[in-house]
C-alpha positions in Angstrom: 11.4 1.9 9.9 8.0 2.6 8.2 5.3 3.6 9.6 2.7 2.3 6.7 2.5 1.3 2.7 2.4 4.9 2.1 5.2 5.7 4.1 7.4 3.1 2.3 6.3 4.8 -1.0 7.1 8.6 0.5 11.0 6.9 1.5 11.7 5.8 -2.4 10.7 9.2 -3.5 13.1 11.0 -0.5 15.7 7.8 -1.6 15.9 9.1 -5.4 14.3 12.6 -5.9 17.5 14.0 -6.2 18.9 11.7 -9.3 15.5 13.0 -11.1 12.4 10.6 -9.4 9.0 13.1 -9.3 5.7 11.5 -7.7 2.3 12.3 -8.8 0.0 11.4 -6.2 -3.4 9.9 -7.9 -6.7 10.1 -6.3 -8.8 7.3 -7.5 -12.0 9.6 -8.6 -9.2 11.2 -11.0 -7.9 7.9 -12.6 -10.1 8.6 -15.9 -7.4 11.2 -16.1 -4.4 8.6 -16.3 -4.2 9.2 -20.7 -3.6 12.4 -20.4 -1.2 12.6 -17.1 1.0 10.1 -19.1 0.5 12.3 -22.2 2.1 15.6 -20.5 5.1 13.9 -18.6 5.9 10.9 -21.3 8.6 13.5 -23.2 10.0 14.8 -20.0 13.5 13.7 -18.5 12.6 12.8 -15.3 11.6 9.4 -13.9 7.9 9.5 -12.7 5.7 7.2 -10.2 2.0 7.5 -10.7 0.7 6.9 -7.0 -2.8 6.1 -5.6 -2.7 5.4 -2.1 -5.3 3.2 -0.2 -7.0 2.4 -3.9 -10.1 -0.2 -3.8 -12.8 0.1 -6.0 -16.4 -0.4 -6.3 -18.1 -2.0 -9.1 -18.9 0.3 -11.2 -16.0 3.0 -10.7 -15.3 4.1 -14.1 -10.8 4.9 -12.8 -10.7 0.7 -12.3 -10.9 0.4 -16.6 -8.6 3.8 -17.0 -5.8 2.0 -14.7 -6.1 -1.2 -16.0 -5.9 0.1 -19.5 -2.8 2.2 -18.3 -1.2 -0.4 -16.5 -1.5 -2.9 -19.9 -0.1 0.0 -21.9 -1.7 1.4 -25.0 -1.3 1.2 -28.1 1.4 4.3 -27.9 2.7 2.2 -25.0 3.8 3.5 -21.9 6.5 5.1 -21.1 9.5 3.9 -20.2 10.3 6.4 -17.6 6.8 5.8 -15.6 5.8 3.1 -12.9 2.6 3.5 -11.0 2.0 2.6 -7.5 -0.9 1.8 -5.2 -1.3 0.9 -2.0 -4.2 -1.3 -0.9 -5.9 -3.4 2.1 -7.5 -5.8 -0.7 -5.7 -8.4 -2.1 -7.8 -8.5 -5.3 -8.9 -4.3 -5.1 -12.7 -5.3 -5.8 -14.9 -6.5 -3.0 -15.5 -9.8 -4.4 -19.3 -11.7 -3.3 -20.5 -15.1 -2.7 -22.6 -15.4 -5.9 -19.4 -14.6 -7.9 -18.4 -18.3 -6.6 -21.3 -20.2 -8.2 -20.3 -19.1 -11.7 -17.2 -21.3 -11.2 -17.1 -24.1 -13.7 -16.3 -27.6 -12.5 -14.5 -29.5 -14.6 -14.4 -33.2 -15.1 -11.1 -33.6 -14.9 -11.1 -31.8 -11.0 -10.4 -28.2 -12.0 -11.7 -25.3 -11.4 -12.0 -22.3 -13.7 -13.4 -19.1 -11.7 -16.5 -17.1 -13.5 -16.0 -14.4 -15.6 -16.2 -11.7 -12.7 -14.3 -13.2 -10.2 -11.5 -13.2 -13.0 -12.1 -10.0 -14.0 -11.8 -8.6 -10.5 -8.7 -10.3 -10.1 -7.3 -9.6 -13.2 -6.5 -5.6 -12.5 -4.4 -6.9 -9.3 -2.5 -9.5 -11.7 -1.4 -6.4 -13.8 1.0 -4.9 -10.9 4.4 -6.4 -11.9 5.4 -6.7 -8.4 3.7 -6.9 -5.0 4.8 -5.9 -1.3 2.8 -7.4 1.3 2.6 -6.2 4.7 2.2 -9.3 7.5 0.8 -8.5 11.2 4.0 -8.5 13.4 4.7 -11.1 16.2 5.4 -9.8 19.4 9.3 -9.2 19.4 9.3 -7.8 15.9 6.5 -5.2 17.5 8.8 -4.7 20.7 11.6 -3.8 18.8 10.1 -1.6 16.7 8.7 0.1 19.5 11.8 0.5 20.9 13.5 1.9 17.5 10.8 5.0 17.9 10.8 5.7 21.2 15.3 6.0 21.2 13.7 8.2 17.8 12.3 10.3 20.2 15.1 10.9 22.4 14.4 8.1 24.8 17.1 5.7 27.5 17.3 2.1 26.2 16.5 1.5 29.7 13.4 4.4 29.2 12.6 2.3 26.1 12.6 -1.1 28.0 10.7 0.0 30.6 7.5 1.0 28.3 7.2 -2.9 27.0 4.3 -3.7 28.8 2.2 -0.3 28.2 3.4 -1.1 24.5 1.7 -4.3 24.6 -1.7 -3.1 26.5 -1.5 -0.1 23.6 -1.4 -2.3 20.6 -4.2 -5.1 22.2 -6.7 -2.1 22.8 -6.2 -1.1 19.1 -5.9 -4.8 17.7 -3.1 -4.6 15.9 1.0 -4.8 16.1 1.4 -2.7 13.2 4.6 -0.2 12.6 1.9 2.3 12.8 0.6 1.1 16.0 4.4 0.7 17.5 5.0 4.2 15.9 1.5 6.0 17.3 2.6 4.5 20.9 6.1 5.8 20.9 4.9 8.9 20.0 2.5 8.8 23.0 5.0 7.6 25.9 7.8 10.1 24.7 5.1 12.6 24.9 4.0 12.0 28.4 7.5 11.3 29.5 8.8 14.6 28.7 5.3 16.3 30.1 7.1 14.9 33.9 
């Protein structure tokens, strides 16, 4: 079970790095460098994910052109042994502001075409071939996952039973059932278990 995007990420790379997968982790300030990353590794064997974890940008971010350009391939192409991955908390990676919403165009037939920065914004999103999205957990999902972590930690099924209420109270005080939140808990209660 993971923990977070990131995590899910770190489990392909553990899945395949032994039939030749290789990560490059990305930092967004060092996306301008994209051209030349895919230059050095584009003639080597291997099989490569380009990754930028937690990746949002600001306006005026020069990496958000360099990843867009990479991710529509030059005119070289990219290759065919590279994906690249990024995590986010934004759907469109941009913040995105009320004003953008008054350069929609209304037209007479009902529809409505967004401004030109609004579709910009969202265009860089549209470029990811495929997208993973991570819901909030209902209760039982949360419980269970709990319960996974803290057997994980060498935990009863009755030990793990017995912590469903403190599991609730832990992820209400943090406002979230998240896998991270069921995970951070488990580690918590296992820890104070084995302290008696």
């Amino acid at each position: 079970l993971f923990r977070s995007k990131s995590s899910l990420v770190k489990g392909v790379l553990n899945e395949f790095a032994d039939k030749g997968l290789r990560l490059i982790e990305v930092d967004k300030h060092d996306l301008t460098d994209l051209p030349d990353i895919v230059d050095l590794i584009a003639a080597r064997r291997e099989r490569f994910v380009i990754y930028c974890d937690d990746l949002s940008f600001a306006a005026s971010e020069p990496g958000y052109k360099a990843l867009k350009s990479a991710l529509d391939g030059s005119i070289a192409g990219m290759p065919e042994s590279l994906l690249i991955y990024a995590t986010s908390n934004r759907r469109h990676l941009m913040p995105e502001f009320m004003a953008e919403n008054l350069q929609a165009v209304h037209t007479p037939e009902g529809e409505i075409h967004p401004g030109e920065t609004t579709e910009e914004k969202v265009s860089l999103s549209e470029r990811f071939g495929l997208w993973l999205s991570f819901y909030p957990f209902d209760q039982d999902q949360y419980l269970a996952i709990c319960e996974h972590w803290l057997k994980v930690f060498g935990l009863s099924t009755r030990q793990a039973k017995a912590a469903r209420q403190e599991a609730l109270q832990w992820a209400l005080g943090r406002g979230a059932r998240s896998g991270r939140a069921a995970w951070q808990f488990a580690r918590y209660y296992a820890g104070r278990i084995a302290d008696r």
